[in-house]
C-alpha positions in Angstrom: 7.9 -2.9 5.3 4.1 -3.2 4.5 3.6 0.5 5.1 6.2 0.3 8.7 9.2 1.8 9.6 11.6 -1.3 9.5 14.1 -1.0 7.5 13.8 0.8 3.7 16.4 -2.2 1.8 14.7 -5.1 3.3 11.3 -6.0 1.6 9.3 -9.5 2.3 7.7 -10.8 -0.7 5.6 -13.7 -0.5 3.9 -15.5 -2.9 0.2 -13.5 -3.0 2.0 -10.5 -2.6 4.6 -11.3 -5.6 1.2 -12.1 -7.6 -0.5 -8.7 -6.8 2.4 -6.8 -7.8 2.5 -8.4 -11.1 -1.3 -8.4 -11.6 -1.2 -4.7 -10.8 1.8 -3.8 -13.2 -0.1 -5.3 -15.9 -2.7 -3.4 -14.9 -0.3 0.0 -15.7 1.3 -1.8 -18.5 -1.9 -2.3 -20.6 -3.6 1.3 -19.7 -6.4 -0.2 -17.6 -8.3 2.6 -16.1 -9.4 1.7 -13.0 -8.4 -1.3 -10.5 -8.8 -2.0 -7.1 -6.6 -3.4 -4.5 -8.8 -4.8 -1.7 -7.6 -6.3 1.9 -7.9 -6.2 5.1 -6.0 -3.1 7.6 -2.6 -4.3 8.2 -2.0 -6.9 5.2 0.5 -4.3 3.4 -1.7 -2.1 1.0 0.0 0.7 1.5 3.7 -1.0 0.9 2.7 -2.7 -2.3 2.2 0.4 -3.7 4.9 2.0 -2.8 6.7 -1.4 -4.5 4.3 -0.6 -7.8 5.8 2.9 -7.8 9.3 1.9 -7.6 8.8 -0.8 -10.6 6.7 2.0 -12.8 9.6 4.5 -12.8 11.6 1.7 -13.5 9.8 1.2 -16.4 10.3 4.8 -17.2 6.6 5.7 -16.2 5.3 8.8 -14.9 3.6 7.9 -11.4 1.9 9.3 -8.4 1.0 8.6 -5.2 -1.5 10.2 -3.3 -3.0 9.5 0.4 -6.8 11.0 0.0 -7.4 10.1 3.9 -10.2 13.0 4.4 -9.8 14.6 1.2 -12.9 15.7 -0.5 -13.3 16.5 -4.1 -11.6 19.8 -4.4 -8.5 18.7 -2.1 -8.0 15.7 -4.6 -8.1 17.9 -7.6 -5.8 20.4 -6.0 -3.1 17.5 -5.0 -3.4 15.8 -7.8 -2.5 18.9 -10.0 0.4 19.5 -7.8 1.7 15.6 -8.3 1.4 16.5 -12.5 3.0 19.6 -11.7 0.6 21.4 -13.4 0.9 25.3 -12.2 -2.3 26.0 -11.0 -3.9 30.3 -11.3 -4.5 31.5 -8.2 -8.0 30.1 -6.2 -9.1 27.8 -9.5 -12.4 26.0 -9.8 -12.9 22.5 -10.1 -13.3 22.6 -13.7 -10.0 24.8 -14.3 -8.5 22.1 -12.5 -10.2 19.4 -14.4 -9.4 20.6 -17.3 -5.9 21.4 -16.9 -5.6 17.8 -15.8 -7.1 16.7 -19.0 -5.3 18.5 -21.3 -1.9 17.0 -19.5 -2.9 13.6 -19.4 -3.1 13.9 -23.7 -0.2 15.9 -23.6 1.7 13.1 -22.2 0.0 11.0 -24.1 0.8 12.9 -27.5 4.7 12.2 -26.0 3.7 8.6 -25.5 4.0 8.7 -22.1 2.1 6.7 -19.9 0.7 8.4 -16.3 -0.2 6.1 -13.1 -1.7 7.1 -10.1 -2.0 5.2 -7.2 -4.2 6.1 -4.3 -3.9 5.0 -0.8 -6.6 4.7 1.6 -9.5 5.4 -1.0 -11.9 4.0 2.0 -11.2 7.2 4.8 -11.4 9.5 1.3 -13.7 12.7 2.9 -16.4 11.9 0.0 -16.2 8.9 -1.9 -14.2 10.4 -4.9 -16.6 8.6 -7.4 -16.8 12.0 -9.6 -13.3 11.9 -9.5 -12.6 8.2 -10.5 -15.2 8.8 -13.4 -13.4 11.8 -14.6 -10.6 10.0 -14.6 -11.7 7.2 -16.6 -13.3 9.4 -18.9 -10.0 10.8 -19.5 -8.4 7.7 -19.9 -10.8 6.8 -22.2 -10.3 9.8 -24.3 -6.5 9.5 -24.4 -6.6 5.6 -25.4 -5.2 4.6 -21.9 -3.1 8.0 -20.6 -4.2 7.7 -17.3 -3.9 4.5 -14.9 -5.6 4.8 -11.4 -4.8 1.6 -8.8 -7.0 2.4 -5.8 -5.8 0.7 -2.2 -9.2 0.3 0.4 -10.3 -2.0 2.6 -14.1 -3.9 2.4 -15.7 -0.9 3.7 -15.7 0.6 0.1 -18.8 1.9 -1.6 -20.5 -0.6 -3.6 -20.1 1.9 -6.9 -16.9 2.1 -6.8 -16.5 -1.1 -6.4 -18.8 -2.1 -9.4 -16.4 0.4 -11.3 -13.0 -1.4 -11.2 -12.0 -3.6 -14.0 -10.7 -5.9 -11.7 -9.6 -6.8 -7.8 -6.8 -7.3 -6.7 -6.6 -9.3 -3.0 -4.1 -9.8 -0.3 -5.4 -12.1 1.8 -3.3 -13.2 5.1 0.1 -14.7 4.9 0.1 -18.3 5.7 1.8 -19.9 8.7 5.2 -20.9 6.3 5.3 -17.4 5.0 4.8 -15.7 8.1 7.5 -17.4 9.3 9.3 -16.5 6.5 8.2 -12.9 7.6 9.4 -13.1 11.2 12.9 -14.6 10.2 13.5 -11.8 8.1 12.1 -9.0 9.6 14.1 -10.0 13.1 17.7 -10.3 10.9 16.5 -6.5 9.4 16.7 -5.8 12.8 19.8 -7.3 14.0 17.8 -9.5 16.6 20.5 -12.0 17.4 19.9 -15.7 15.6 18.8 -18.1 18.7 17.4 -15.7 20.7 13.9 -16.1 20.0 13.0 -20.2 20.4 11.1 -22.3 18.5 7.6 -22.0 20.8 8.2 -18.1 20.3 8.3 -18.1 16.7 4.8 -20.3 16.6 3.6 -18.1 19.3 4.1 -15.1 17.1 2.9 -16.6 13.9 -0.4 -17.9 15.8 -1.3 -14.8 17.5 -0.4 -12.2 15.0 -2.6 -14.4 12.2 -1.1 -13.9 9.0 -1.0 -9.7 9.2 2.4 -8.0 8.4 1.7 -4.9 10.4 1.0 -7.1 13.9 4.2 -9.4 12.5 6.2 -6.3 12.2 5.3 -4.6 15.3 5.6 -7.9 17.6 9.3 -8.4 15.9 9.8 -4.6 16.9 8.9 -5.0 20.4 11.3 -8.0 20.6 14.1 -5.4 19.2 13.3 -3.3 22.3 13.7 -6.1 24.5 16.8 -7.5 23.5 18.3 -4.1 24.0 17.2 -4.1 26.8 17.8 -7.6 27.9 20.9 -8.5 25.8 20.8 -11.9 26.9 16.8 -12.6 27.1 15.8 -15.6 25.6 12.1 -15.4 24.0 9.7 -18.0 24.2 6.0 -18.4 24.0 5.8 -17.6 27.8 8.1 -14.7 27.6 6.5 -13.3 24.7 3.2 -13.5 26.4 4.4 -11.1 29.0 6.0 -8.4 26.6 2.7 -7.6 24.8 1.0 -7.9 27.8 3.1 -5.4 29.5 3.6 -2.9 27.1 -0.6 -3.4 25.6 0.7 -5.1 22.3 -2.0 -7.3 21.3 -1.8 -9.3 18.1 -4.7 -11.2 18.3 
């Protein structure tokens, strides 16, 4: 859920989030060749992609997902050869890699086969992976739309980058009604018995977690815990209060 460990079936799709999907599978569809997803850490970057994967093999697309956290240039030309499976000589340079990723992308494209990568957490990236992006724009270019790269970051992005996306794509935070919508579904994944949590508790939760999926999931987590543990604890504002206080979950 949003990049946690909830449950894989259960998916909350509100209605910003429903928009940014399509926006960014029309983004693949039409052979765009780079597009950014900006938002904040915590408001489900790294989940939407993982839903813009799914729907791209669906659509029979070839798609890869990379995390460049702390990769410079050479470890992202190195990964992203092995997610082509391109079989790379022994010790290549960059531009034996570059070019062997070239000459896939427009064999693919010959095949009429469309290639989108999607990279998560472009912000930590070791250098800023401009040359990269470039390249790979200039290869999409070449092969009349080949190559699709959606880029996941946060505001700290360099401005160049930045200026080099076709478009941005936002998730801004869930509103009260959806994250409400969030918490009631999230606490059913878990099995978190219907009643148990009151209606103070649910505002409280809404109000302190302020519209991000990550603190929504990890408060509804912690309540998980403490229903185990308490089978017959009933949560309210107050009681809440005193669960992320005590085990240093803050929300806010």
């Amino acid at each position: 859920m949003f990049g946690q460990s909830v449950e894989n079936a259960w998916y909350f799709e509100s209605a910003v989030h429903l928009e940014a999907q399509n926006r960014l599978m029309y983004v693949a569809e039409q052979g765009e060749a780079f597009v950014l997803l900006l938002a904040a850490q915590g408001m489900g970057k790294t989940r939407l992609l993982n839903r813009v994967q799914e729907e791209c093999r669906r659509f029979g697309h070839s798609v890869v997902l990379m995390n460049v956290a702390a990769m410079d240039d050479d470890a992202f030309l190195w990964h992203l050869c092995g997610g082509l499976s391109i079989i790379a000589q022994d010790h290549p340079s960059r531009s034996e890699m570059m070019l062997a990723i070239r000459d896939e992308i427009s064999g693919r494209t010959l095949c009429h086969h469309q290639t989108v990568l999607l990279l998560d957490d472009l912000n930590r990236a070791g250098d800023n992976l401009h040359g990269m992006i470039q390249f790979l724009m200039a290869v999409n270019q070449q092969t009349g739309g080949g190559i699709s790269v959606i880029a996941a970051a946060d505001g700290t992005l360099c401005p160049q980058l930045q200026q080099l996306s076709a478009l941005r794509v936002g998730l801004p935070q869930l509103s009260d009604d959806d994250s409400l919508a969030f918490v009631a579904g999230c606490l059913k994944s878990l099995k978190v018995r219907s009643g148990r949590v009151t209606a103070d508790g649910m505002g409280a939760i809404v109000e302190s977690c302020a519209g991000s999926p990550d603190r929504l999931t990890r408060t509804c987590e912690l309540l998980k815990i403490a229903q185990s543990t308490h089978p017959g604890l009933t949560i309210n504002a107050d009681v809440l209060a005193v669960l992320t206080e005590e085990t240093l979950v803050h929300c806010s």
